[in-house]
Residue, then its C-alpha position, 0 to 999 in steps of 0.5 A: x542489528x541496531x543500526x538496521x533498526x534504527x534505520x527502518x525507524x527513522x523511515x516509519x516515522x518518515x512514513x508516519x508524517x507523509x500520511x499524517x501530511x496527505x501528500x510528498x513530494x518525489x525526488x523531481x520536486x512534484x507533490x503528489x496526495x495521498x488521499x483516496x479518492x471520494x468512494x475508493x473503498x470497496x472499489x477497483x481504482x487506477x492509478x492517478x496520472x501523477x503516480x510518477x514515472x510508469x514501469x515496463x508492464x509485466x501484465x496486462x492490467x492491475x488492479x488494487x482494491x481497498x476495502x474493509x475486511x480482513x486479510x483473508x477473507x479479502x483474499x477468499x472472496x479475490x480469489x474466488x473472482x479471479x483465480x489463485x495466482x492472480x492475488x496479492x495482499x500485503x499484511x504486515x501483522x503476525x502474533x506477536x506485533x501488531x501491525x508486524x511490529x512497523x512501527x517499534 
């Protein structure tokens, strides 16, 4: 309902100033940036080291590109490296919400 909507607003715009600002600071008070690194996109790169506390691992290694094409032809061209199953995206955008309506 509305009170469900009006929370996932207030955290958008929280989201919204953390990117405009380049960094946040986590619940231990360390800062931490938001920037890619100079030459991320189209690259594999490893999590910073002030990423925060690490997980258990579930799988031997991860890997998260960035790149500038669009969802599906970026999971055709994955997949085609490294097997169906192994692929994950994140899309947030459907027919009738750009961006799958995150920020209204």
């Amino acid at each position: 309902g509305a009170a469900v909507r009006d929370k996932l607003a207030r955290i958008a715009a929280e989201n919204g100033r953390l990117v405009e600002a380049g960094r946040y600071t986590d619940a231990a008070g360390q800062e931490h940036s938001l920037a890619l690194p100079r030459g991320a996109v189209n690259r594999a790169i490893a999590a910073p080291a002030s990423a925060g506390r690490p997980l258990p691992p579930r799988h031997g290694s991860t890997r998260v590109c960035v790149a500038r094409v669009d969802t599906a032809t970026a999971l055709r061209r994955m997949t085609a490296r490294v097997g169906a199953g192994r692929v994950a995206a994140l899309n947030f955008a459907n027919a009738h919400h750009a961006g799958g309506g995150y920020l209204t």
